[in-house]
N, C-alpha and C positions, 0 to 999 in steps of 0.2 A: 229394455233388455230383460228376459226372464230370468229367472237365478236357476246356475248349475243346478242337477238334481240326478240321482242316483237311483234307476227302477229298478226291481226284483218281483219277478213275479211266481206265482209257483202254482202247484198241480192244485194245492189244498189253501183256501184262502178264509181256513177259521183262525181267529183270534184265540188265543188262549190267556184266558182270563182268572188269572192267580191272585187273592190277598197279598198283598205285600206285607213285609214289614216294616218298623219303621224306622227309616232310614236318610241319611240325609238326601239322599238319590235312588231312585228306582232302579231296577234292572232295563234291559233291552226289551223290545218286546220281538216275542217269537211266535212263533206260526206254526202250521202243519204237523204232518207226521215228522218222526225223527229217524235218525242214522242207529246203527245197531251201536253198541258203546264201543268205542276206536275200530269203528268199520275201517277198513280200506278202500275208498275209493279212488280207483284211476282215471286219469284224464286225458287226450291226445288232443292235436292241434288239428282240429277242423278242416277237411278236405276243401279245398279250394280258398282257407282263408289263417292260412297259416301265417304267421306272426315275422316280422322281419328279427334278426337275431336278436340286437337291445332289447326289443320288447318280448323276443322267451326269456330271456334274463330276467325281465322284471318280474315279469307273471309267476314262473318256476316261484322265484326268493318271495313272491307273497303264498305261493303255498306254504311253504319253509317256513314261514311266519306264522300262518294258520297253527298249523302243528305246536311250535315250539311256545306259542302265548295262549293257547287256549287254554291250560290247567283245566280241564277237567276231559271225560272221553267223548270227544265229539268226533267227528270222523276224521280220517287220518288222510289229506290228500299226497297223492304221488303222481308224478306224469310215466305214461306207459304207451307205447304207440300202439297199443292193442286196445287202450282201458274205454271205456263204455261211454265215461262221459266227456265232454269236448270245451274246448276253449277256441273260442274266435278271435281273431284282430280282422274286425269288419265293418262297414258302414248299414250293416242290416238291421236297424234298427226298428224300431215302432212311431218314435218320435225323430224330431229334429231337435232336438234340446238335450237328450241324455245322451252321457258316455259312455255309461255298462248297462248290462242289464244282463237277469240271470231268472232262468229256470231250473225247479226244480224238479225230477222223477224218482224220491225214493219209496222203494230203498234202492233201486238203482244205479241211479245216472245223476245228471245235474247239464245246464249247457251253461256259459256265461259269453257274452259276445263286448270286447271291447272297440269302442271307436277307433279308426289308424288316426296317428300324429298329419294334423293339418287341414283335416275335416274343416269344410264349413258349417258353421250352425246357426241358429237364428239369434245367439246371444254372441258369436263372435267364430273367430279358429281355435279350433282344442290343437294345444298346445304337449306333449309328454316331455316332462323333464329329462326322463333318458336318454330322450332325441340331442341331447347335444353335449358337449364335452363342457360347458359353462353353462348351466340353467339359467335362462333368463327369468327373471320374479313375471310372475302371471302365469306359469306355467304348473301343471298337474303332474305329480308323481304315479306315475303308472302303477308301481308297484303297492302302494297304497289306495289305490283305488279297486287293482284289482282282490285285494285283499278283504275291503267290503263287503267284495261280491263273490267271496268265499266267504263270508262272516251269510249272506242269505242264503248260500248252499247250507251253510249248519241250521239253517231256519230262522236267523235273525231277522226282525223286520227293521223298519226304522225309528230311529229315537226319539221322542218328544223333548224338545230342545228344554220345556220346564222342567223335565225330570233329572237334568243335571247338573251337576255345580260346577262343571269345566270342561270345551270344548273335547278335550283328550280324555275325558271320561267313556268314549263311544267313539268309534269308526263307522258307524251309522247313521250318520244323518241324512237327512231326506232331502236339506236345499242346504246351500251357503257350501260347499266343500271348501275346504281352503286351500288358494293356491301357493305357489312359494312367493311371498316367505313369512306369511300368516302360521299364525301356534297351530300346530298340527298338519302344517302342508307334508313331513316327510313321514308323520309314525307309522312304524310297521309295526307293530302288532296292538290288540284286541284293546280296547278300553276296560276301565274296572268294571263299569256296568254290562257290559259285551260278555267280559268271562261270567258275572254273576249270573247270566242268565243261561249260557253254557254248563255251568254247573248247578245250575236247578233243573235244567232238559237233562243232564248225561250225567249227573255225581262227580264229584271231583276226580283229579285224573287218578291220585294214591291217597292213603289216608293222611299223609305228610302232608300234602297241596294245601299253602293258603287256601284262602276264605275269601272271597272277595271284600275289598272293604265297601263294597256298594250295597253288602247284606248286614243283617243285623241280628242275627242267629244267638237264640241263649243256650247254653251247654249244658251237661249234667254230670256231677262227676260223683262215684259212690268208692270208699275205702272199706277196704275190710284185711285185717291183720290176718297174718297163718294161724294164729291161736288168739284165744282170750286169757290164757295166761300161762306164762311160763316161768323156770328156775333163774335165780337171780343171775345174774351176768351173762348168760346166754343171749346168742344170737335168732333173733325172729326177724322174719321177710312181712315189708308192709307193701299192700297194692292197692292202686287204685285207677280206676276206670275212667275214662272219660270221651263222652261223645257230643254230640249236635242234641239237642233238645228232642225228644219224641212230639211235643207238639209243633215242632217246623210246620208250615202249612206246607211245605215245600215237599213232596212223599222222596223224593231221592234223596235228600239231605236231612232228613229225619231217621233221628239215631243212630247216624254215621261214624263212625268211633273216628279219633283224632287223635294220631303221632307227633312225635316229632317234636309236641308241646311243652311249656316250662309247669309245670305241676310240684309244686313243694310241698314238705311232710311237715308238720307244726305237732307241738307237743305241750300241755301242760297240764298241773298239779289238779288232783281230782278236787272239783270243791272252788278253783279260780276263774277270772274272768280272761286273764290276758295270755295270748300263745306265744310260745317261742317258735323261730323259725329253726330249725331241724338242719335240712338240706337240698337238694332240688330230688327229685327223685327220677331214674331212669325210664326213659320211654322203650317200651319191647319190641322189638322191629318182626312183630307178627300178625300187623295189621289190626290190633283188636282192641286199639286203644286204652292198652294195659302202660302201668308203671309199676317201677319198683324201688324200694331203699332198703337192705336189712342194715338193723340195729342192731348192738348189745343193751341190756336192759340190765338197770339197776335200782330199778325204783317203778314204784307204780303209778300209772299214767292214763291220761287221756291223750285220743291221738285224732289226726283227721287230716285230711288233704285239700288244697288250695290253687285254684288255676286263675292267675289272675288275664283281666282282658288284655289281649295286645292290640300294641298301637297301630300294627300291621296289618290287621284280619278281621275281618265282618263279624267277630264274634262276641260274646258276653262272657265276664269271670264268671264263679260257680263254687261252691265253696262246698265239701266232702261232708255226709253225714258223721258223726261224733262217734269214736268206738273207743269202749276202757281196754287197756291191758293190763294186767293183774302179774303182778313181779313176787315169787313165793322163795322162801327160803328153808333149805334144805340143808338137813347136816349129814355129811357123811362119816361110815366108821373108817377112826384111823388105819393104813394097812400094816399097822406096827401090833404084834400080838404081841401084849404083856404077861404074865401072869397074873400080874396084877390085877381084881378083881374092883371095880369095874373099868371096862377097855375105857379108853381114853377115844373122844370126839372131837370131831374136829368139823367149825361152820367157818 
């Protein structure tokens, strides 16, 4: 029996060949030209080989899937009975052993052509789990497969099974799919390593957007106060920045600014070693990877800013260059005129 396997072929069949970094898991590997960032492309059901209804159901809810798990801008599918590129449910295949298979025309089009539920193959009958009101185990989830082979419309190629540490890392695999009720026979949407490589071809989808944890990205974060020094008890605005590292090997995700982040303000005595934690500082929802915290000032200080890693996101802590603020004291005259020579001050 040969093992299932999943073809994708496309217009452009150079490898792109990127340093990694290092990580416990590589990204996906991808191919070809790319989609403009959140292109729209539309797709219609193939003249003569239009889909029985369960299976538009399925197909539809794996674009819906594409969209809503890709986190970064990769194309945006939609079904349109006019749109350019087509989706099959047909037995036209190239082999007797694959279930999908997918071409690519961009910036265009795209075709993907699924097997019908009951096909015979040389490994057995393909089976779609949609096909029945009780899936029996040995059968394939359509809408996960056809999701794939939306994942090779964005340019995915397929995974190298060494470069992951868990089947559900990738919805690309090239042999072994799983059927139900094997880990992974139902996921709809994208593996970590799937998006990480999505977000290395398109940039993430907003500056908010995790990270994939399948990168390993060091950040930069620079502070700099409104002044270098001000009157005692007054309020001064502290900011600081923080982005993706400028030497990412990765050009779209280098010096990406990053929202939405936990960045805290530390403070301590000119002349010490140990900082005190301040308070978290607000992130500026103007995409530019700014924060802020104002303080009142009472004393004079060193200050600086801190993003530690999270457990959540391919990314590296980073700790804010050192800047003094200088706390001065000012006396003002009383507004009480005396006669009395000399007025009377007041600090």
């Amino acid at each position: 029996m040969k093992r299932l396997t999943i073809l994708a072929a496309a217009v452009s069949m150079l490898t792109a060949l990127v340093a990694q970094p290092v990580a416990a898991a590589s990204p996906t590997p991808a191919s070809g030209t790319v989609w403009g960032k959140n292109q729209r492309v539309e797709y219609r059901w193939k003249d003569g080989s239009e889909p029985p209804a369960w299976a538009k159901s399925a197909m539809n809810a794996a674009a819906t899937d594409s969209n809503q798990s890709r986190r970064a801008k990769a194309a945006i599918f939609a079904y349109d009975s006019s749109g350019p590129a087509r989706l099959a449910y047909t037995d036209d295949l190239p082999t007797n052993w694959a279930i999908g298979y997918t071409v690519r025309d961009i910036p265009e089009a795209f075709s993907i052509r699924m097997r019908p539920h009951g096909t015979q193959l040389d490994w057995g009958t393909l089976k779609w789990c949609e096909f029945y009101d009780d899936p029996p185990s040995g059968c394939y989830d359509l809408e996960m497969v056809t999701l794939h082979e939306f994942g090779h419309a964005q340019t995915l190629g397929h995974v190298d099974e060494a470069d992951i540490d868990s089947y559900t890392d990738s919805l690309m695999h090239e042999s072994g799919l799983h059927s139900k009720s094997k880990l992974g026979w139902n996921q709809h949407v994208f593996g970590r390593c799937d998006v990480a490589r999505l977000q290395i071809r398109y940039e993430p989808l907003t500056t908010s957007t995790d990270i994939s944890t399948c990168l390993d990205l060091g950040t930069d974060l620079s502070f700099t106060p409104a002044t270098s020094g001000i009157a005692y008890g007054k309020p001064v605005t502290m900011t600081a920045k923080l982005k993706i590292d400028a030497s990412s090997p990765y050009g779209n995700l280098a010096s990406e600014p990053l929202t939405g982040r936990k960045v805290i303000l530390q403070r301590r005595p000119v002349g010490a070693s140990a900082w005190t934690t301040i308070g978290e500082m607000s992130s500026v929802t103007d995409d530019t990877g700014r924060y802020v915290k104002t303080v009142t000032l009472t004393a004079t200080y060193e200050w600086r800013a801190q993003f530690l890693a999270p457990s959540d996101e391919g990314l590296r802590g980073s700790t804010s260059n050192v800047a003094r603020l200088s706390v001065t004291y000012e006396c003002t005259q009383s507004a009480y005129k005396s006669e009395v020579i000399p007025l009377i001050e007041i600090c």
